[in-house]
C-alpha positions in Angstrom: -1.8 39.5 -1.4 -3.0 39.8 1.8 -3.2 38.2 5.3 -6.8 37.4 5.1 -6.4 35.5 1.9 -4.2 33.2 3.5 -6.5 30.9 4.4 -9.3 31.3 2.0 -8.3 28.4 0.3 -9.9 25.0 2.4 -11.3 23.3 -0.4 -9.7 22.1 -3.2 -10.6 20.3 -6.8 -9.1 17.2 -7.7 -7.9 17.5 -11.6 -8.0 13.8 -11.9 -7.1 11.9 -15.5 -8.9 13.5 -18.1 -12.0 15.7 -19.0 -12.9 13.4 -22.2 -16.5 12.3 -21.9 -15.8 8.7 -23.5 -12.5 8.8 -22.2 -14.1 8.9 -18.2 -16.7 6.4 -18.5 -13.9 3.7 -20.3 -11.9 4.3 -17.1 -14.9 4.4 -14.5 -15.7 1.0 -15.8 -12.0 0.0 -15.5 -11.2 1.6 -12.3 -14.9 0.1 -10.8 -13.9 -3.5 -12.2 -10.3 -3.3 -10.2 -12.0 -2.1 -6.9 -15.1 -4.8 -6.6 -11.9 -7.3 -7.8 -9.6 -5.8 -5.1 -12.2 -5.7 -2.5 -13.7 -8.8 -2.9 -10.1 -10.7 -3.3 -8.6 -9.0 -0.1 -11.9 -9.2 2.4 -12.5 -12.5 1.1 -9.2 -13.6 2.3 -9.8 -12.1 5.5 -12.5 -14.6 7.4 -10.9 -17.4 5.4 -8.2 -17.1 7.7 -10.1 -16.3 10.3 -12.2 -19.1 10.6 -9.7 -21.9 9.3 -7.7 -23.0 12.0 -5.1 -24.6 9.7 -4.3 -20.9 8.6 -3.5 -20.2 12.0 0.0 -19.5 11.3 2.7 -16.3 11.1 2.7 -16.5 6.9 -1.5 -16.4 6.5 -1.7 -13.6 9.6 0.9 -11.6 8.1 -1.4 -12.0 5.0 -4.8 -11.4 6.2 -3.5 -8.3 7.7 -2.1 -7.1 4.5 -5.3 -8.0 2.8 -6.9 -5.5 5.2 -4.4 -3.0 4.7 -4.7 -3.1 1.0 -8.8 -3.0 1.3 -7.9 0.2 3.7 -5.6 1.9 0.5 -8.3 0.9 -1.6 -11.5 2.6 0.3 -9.6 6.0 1.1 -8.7 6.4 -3.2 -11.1 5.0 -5.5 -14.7 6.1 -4.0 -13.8 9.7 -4.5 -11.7 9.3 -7.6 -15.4 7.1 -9.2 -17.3 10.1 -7.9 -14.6 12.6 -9.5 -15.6 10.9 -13.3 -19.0 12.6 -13.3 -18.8 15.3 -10.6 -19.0 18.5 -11.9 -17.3 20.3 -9.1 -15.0 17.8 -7.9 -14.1 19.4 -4.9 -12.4 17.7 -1.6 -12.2 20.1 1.4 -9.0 20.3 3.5 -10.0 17.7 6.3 -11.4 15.1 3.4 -7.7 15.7 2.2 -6.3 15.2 5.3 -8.3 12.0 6.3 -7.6 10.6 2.6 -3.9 10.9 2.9 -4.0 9.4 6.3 -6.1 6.0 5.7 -3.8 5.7 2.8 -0.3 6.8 4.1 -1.3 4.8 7.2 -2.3 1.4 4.9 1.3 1.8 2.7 3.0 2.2 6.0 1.9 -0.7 7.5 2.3 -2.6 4.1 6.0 -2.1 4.1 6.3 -3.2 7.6 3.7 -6.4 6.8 5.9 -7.1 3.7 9.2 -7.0 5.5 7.9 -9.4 8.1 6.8 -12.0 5.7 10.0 -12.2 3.9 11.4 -12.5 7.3 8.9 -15.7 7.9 9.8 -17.3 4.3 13.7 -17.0 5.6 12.9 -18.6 8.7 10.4 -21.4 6.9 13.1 -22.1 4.1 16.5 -21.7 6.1 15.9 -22.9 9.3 12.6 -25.3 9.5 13.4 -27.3 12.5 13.3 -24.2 14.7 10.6 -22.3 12.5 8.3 -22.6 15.1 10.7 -21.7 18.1 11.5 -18.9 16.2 8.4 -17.5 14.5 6.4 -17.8 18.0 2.7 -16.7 18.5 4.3 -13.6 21.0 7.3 -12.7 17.6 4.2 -12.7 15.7 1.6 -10.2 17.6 4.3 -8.1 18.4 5.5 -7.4 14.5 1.6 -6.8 13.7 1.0 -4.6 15.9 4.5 -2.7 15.3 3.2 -2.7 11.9 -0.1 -0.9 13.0 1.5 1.1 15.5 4.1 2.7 13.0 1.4 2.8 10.0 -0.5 5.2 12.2 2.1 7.5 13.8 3.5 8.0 10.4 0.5 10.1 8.7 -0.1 11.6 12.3 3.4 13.2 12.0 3.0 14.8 8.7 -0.6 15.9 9.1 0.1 17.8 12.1 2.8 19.9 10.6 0.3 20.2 7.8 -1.4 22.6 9.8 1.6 25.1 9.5 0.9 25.8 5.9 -1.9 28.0 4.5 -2.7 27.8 1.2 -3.9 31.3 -0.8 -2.7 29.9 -4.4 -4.1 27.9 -7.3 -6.6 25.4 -5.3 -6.5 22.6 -8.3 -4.6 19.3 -7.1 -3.5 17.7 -10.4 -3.9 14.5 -9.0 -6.7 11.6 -8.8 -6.3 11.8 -4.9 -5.3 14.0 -2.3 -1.6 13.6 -1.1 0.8 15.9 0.2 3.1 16.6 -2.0 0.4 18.5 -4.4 -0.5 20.6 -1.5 3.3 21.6 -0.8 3.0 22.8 -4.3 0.1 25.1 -3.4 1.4 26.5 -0.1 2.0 30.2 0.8 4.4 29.2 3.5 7.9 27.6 2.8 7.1 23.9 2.8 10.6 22.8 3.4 10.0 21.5 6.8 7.2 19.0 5.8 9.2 18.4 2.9 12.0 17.2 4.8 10.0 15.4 7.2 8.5 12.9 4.0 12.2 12.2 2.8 13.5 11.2 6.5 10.5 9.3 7.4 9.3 8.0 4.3 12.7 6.8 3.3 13.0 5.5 6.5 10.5 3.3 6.7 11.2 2.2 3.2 15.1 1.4 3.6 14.5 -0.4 7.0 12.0 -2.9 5.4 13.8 -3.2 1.9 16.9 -4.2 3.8 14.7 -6.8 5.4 12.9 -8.0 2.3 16.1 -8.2 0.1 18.3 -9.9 2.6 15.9 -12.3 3.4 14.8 -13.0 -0.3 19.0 -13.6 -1.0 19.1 -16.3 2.0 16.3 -17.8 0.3 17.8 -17.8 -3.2 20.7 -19.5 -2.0 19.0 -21.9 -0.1 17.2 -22.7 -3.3 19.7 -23.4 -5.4 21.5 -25.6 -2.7 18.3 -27.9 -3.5 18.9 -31.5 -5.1 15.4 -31.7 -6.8 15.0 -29.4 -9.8 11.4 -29.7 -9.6 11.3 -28.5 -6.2 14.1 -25.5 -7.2 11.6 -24.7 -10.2 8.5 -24.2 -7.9 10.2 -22.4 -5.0 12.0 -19.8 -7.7 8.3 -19.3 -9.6 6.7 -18.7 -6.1 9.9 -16.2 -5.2 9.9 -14.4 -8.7 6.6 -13.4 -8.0 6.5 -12.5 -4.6 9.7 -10.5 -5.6 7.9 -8.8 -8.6 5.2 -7.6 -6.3 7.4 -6.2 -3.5 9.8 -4.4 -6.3 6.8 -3.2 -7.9 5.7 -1.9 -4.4 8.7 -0.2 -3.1 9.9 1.0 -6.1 7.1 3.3 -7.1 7.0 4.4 -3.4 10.5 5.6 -3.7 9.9 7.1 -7.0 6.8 9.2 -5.9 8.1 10.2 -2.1 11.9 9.7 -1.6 13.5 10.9 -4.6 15.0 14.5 -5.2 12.3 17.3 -6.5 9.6 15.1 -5.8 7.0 17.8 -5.5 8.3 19.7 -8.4 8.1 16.8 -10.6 4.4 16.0 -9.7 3.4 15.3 -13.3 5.3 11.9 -13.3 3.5 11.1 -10.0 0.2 10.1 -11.2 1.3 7.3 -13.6 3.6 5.9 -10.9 0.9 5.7 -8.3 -1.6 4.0 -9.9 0.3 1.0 -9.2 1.1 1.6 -5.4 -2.6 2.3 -4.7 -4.9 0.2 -7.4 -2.3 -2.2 -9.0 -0.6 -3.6 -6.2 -3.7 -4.3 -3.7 -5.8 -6.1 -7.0 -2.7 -8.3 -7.6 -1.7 -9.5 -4.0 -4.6 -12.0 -3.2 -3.7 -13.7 -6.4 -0.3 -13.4 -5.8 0.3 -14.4 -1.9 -3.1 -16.5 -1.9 -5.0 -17.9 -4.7 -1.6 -19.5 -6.2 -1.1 -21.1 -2.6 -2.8 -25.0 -2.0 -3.8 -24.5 1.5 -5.7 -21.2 1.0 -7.3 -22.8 -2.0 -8.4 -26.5 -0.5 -9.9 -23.9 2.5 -12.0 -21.7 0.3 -13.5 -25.2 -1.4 -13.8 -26.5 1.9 -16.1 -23.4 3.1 -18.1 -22.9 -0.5 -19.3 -26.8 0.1 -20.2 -26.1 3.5 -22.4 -22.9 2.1 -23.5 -24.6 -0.6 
């Protein structure tokens, strides 16, 4: 092959889930259903907290900025992989890919961060109340926001710049419903073991730093719990922390699955499966997870409905 058909390929076509016309429109309906659900839940939550002062607090910023961040996740994937269903082409240039992967490696990022900071507030609220609010201060709380956004966008910035090192001049299908970067090692001309590299060390850094968080937190919290008198207050807090838990497993797990483990780019098939839940489950199930189960997020979205209505 030669030089000039190095970088012939700049476009490439999304494979998606399956060329069956019955088959597409069942999932376009599905897939359509979980985004309206998703964004309405997560942008709903968003000037709820916003304009109730009573959610005013570490816990409801934390989670109005994870609603935002899963409503981010949410525009960069499904739009394109709707559109996909009953494209004919289904082509995504190069820069679509790039700014795809970014929105979305920039929403994940931050989520992990968001996440590990809210199991650090429920330690703090359940372990030691009387200095919850010396502790979790307004200043703590801007400063691990903004550490979340800072990191969520430096991390895609990283790998997207040595992105530019590869040239791709071989099969220009991604078998994938969106654009990420491990598909496009796959297709490279140039050795991608540099980028590859650079995925494991930061991906599985950000990852092990905020599961440490999350897990040790969530174990000071479980024995708190079971230091309780009342059963029925044990029985409420472990229902609300079995959740929460499930979620955040759910989250981190398939993350570590897709990006961190060995021959993740040569085991691409078993990717697609696994991130469905990191990109469409797991932002339609937080807002009913972290909000509509909670009393004071409920009593404020009656309270706003009767002043509409």
């Amino acid at each position: 092959m030669t030089e000039d058909n190095y970088s012939l390929t700049t476009e490439f076509i999304l494979i998606g889930f399956t060329d069956h016309p019955k088959l597409k429109t069942v999932l376009f309906v599905v897939f359509l259903t979980i985004y309206l659900i998703t964004m309405v839940g997560n942008l709903g939550l968003v000037p709820l907290i916003l304009m109730e002062r009573r959610l005013h607090t570490p816990m409801y910023i934390f989670l109005g900025n994870l609603a935002l961040m899963d409503s981010c996740c949410a525009c960069a994937i499904t739009p394109k992989m709707l559109e996909n269903f009953f494209s004919k082409d289904r082509i995504i240039s190069l820069y679509e890919c790039m700014a795809q992967f970014y929105f979305l490696c920039l929403a994940e990022t931050a989520d992990c961060f968001l996440l590990a900071a809210m199991a650090y507030d429920r330690y703090v609220a359940i372990c030691s109340p009387l200095q919850y609010h010396t502790v979790m201060s307004k200043k703590l709380c801007l400063q691990m926001t903004a550490g979340a956004y800072i990191a969520g966008n430096l991390h895609p910035i990283i790998h997207i710049v040595f992105l530019f090192r590869l040239t791709f001049c071989r099969s220009h299908q991604i078998n994938h419903f969106f654009c990420d970067v491990l598909p496009l090692f796959k297709l490279s001309c140039v050795d991608p073991y540099i980028n590859e590299l650079l995925i494991f060390i930061f991906s599985g850094s950000v990852l092990v730093f905020s599961i440490i968080i999350v897990i040790i937190s969530y174990l000071c919290i479980l024995f708190m719990i079971f230091r309780m008198k009342s059963k029925e207050g044990r029985g409420k807090a472990l229902s609300t922390c079995a959740s929460h838990f499930l979620s955040v497993s759910m989250f981190y797990g398939s993350l570590l699955f897709v990006y961190v483990r060995p021959n993740s780019v040569k085991e691409e098939d078993k990717d697609i499966s696994v991130a469905i839940f990191y990109t469409l489950v797991i932002p339609l199930l937080n807002p009913f997870i972290y909000s509509l189960r909670n009393k004071e997020v409920i009593n404020a979205m009656k309270k706003n409905i009767k002043k509409i209505f």
